[in-house]
Structures are given as structure tokens and as C-alpha cells.
N, C-alpha and C positions, 0 to 999 in steps of 0.2 A: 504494500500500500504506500503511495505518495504522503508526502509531510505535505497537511492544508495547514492554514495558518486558522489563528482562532476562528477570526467570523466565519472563514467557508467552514468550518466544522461544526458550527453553529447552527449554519443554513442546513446541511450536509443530515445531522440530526433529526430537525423540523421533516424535510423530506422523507427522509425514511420511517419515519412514523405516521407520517401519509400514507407511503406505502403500506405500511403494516395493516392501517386502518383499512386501508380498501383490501386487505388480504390477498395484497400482489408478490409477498414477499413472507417469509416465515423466517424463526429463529432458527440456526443451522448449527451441521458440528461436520459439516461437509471437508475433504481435506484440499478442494479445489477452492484455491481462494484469486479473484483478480481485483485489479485498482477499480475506485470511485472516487469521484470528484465533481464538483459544482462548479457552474458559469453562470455571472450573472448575463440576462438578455438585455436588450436596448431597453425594454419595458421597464424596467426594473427588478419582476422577478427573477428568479435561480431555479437553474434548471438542473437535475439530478442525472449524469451521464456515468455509464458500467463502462470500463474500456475491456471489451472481450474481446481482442484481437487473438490472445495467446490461443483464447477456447478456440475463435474460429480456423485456427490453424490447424487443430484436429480434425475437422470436419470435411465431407466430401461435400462441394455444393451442387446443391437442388437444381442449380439453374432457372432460367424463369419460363414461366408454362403460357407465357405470353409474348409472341414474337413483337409486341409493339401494340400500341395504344389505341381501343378504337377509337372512330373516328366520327364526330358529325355528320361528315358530308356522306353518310351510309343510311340516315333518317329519313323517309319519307318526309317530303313536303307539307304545309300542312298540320303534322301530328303535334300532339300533345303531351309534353315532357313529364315525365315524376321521376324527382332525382330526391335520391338521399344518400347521406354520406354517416357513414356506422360510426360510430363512438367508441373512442379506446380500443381499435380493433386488437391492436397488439393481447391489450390486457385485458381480451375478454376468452383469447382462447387460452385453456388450462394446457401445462406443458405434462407432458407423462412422469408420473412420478419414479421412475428410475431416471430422468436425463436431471430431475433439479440439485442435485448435487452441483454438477456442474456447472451452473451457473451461483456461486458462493461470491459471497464480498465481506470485507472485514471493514469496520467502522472504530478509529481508532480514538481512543479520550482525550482532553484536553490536556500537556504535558503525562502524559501514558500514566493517567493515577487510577489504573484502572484497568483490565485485560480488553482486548478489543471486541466485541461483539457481533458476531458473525452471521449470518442473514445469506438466504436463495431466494430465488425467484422462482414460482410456482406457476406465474403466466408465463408468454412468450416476449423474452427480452427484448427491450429499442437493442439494438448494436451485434445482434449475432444474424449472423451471415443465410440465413435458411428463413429467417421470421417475414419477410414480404412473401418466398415463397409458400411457406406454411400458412400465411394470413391468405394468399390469393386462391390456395387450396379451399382454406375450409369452408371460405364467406362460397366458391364454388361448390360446393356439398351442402352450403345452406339454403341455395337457391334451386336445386334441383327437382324438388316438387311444385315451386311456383311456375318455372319455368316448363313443365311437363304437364301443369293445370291450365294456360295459360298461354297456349302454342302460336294464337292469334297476335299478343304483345310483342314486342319486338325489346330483348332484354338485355343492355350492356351491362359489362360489368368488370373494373378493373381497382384490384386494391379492395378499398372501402368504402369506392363511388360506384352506385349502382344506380342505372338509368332504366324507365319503362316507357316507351313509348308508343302510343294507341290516337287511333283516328279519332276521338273523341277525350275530354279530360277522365282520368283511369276514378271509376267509381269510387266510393269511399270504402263499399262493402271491401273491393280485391285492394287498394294500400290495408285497409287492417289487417287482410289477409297475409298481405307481403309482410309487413310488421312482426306478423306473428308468428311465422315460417323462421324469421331469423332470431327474435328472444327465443324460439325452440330451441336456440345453438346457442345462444349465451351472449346476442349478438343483439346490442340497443342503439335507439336512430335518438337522435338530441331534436325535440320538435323543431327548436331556430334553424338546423339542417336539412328540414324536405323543403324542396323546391317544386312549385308547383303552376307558379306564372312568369309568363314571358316578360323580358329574357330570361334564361337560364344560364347558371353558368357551372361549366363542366370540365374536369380535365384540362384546364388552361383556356377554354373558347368562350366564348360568350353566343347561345345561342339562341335563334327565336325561329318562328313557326316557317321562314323561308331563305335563313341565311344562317350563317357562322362567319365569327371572327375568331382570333387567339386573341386575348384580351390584354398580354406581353409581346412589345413589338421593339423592344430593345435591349441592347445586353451590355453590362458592363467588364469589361475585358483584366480592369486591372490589376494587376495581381502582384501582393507583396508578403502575404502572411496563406498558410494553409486552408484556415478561415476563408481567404477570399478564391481561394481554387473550388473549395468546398461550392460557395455561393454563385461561381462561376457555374458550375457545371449543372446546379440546379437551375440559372436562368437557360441552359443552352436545351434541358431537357424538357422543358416548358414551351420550345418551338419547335422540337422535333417533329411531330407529330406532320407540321408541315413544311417545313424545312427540308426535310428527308438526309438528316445528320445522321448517320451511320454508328452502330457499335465503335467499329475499327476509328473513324475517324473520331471519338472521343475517347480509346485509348489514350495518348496520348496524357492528356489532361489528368484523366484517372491514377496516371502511373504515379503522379506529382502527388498522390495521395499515399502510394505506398513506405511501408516504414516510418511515415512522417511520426511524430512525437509531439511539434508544438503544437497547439489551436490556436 
């Protein structure tokens, strides 16, 4: 574990006891232990990051089960959008209780007057290498009865944005239905999150009943800290869609992530 100075350990505290509370996290005696550390955001708050690199280095990856992003321009003319966007996906689905070992963190005391406190995660961790795939998995497996009740709708779905769209606005009876199909999985919509009138905005576009835009149409290039490589490549994957920027052609950029240490 890294030396934090008092406050972030402070913060660092406060978090994990959030954790605790929402039962994303249990007391451990696991022998796999890796770093944790707090950043404060621009907002003010502090944000609670696992650095799992080591664990991910054990792992074969999943790969992603999505060659690329659907697409607006695939929506009939016309239709009528229901988009929702799931809540905590990460930490709504349970990890198997033989793998939470493995994810273990140690929280250490203020001047060490104290042994350090050891803690797993029992959902599916931010920072390990499999968990978009695992998450794109299961919200798929959650949708498979709507989608087979439901053959008329036309059903995206990528991540934890999931779109319906139907020649008419999707009755209220089939959204409770959809709603209900995914709290059967353990999976909740935040009401502020359904989208239900034009525009809509999805996956980076802004869309309405006869057109799309991306709704980012610029990128900023410069880069001097990790951080901004990071931010980079999020604005670049945000125009892919139509852009038509390539894996290969954003190696490159990625690579400038490997081994890195600062943020």
C-alpha cells in the first residue's frame, strides 16, 4: 500500500465505509492485497480508485463481445426512443465468491497506530480488466426475455445504455415490463435516466425523430500528464462511432498508458 498523507486517508476512510454500507465491499483476511488511493475531482468531491493492475496481469482477457458501437443512423425514421441508462452497473452485479479474494485492499491508520484493515470487493470492481466485459455480458442475459417478448421493438444495447425503439411512444405497460426484467438481475434505472422525448441523447449523439448528430465535435490534443492521455482518448472514442478511428490507429495513444505510475 502507498503512504497517503492525513487528509486523503481521511477521505480514503469516509469512502470505504460507503462502501461497506452499500455492501460492495466486506471485511477480509484474503492474502491478495493491492494499492488504494483517493483523487480529488474538479467538483470537489474524492473519488475512491483500487489500482488492480498486478491482479489484471493474471488474467486472460475476455475481449469485447462488441465489434463497435451501434449506431443511430440504423433507427427507422420517425420512431420513438426509450433510452435508459442502468445505475451502478459495475456494483450491481455480484462477483463469485471464490474470485473475491482477489480483489483485497489494505487500509492503513493514521501514523500505523493500528494494524491495517483489510477489505474485498464482492461486486464487480471499477479497474479490473474483464468488468465492461462481464457488465456487457450480463445487462445481455438480462435482456433476453424482453427482447424475445418483444420481437417487433427494435432493441440497442451497449454497456449500460439500452435503447427501444417503436413506431409509436413504447407503452407504459412494456417500460414497466423492461424495468422489471432487469431489477430481476439486480439491475436499477435512476428515474432522472429514462429518456423518453425528443431529443434524445445516446452514446455520444444527440438524437431526434429524423436526424442524429454527435453532440462532441472537438478534441483537445494536449498532452503533458497521463491524466490528459487518459482524457484524450476518451474524447477520441466519443467520435469514433463516426469518425471511423480504428483499434490499431488508437494503439498508439493506449500504449502511452502502459506501465504508467503517475495520474
Amino acid at each position: 500500500q502507498w503512504p497517503l498523507s492525513q487528509a486523503k486517508l481521511t477521505q480514503l476512510y469516509i469512502l470505504v465505509q460507503e462502501q461497506l454500507e452499500k455492501k460492495h465491499i466486506v471485511p477480509s483476511q484474503s492474502p491478495w492485497n493491492t494499492p488504494v488511493f483517493v483523487i480529488q475531482k474538479k467538483s470537489g468531491k474524492w473519488r475512491f480508485l483500487h489500482d488492480l493492475r498486478e491482479v489484471n496481469n493474471q488474467m486472460l482477457p475476455l475481449g469485447a463481445l462488441q465489434p463497435g458501437l451501434p449506431s443511430p443512423a440504423g433507427l427507422p425514421k420517425d420512431y420513438s426512443l426509450f433510452i435508459i441508462d442502468i445505475k451502478d452497473c459495475f456494483s450491481s452485479i455480484p462477483l463469485h465468491p471464490d474470485d473475491t479474494k482477489r480483489f483485497a485492499f489494505s487500509v492503513p491508520q493514521i501514523n500505523n497506530s493500528a494494524p491495517m484493515a483489510r477489505y474485498e470487493w464482492v461486486v464487480l470492481p471499477q479497474g479490473m480488466k474483464n468488468s465492461p466485459t462481464i457488465c456487457q455480458w450480463y445487462v445481455n442475459q438480462a435482456l433476453q426475455n424482453w427482447r424475445q417478448s418483444h420481437p417487433n421493438y427494435i432493441t440497442y444495447h451497449y454497456m449500460d445504455d439500452i435503447l427501444v425503439a417503436s413506431p409509436k411512444p413504447l407503452p407504459e405497460k412494456e417500460q414497466n415490463e423492461l424495468l422489471s426484467e432487469l431489477q430481476n438481475w439486480g439491475l436499477s434505472v435512476a428515474p432522472e435516466k429514462i429518456q423518453q422525448i425528443d431529443p434524445w441523447h445516446y452514446l455520444g449523439f444527440e438524437v431526434t425523430k429524423n436526424r442524429f448528430r454527435p453532440l462532441k465535435l472537438s478534441l483537445h490534443p494536449t498532452i503533458q500528464t497521463v491524466n490528459d492521455v487518459q482524457k484524450l482518448i476518451g474524447d477520441i472514442q466519443s467520435v469514433r462511432p463516426w469518425a471511423g478511428i480504428s483499434n490499431t490507429e488508437l494503439e498508439p495513444l493506449i500504449d502511452l498508458l502502459k506501465n504508467s505510475t503517475s495520474i
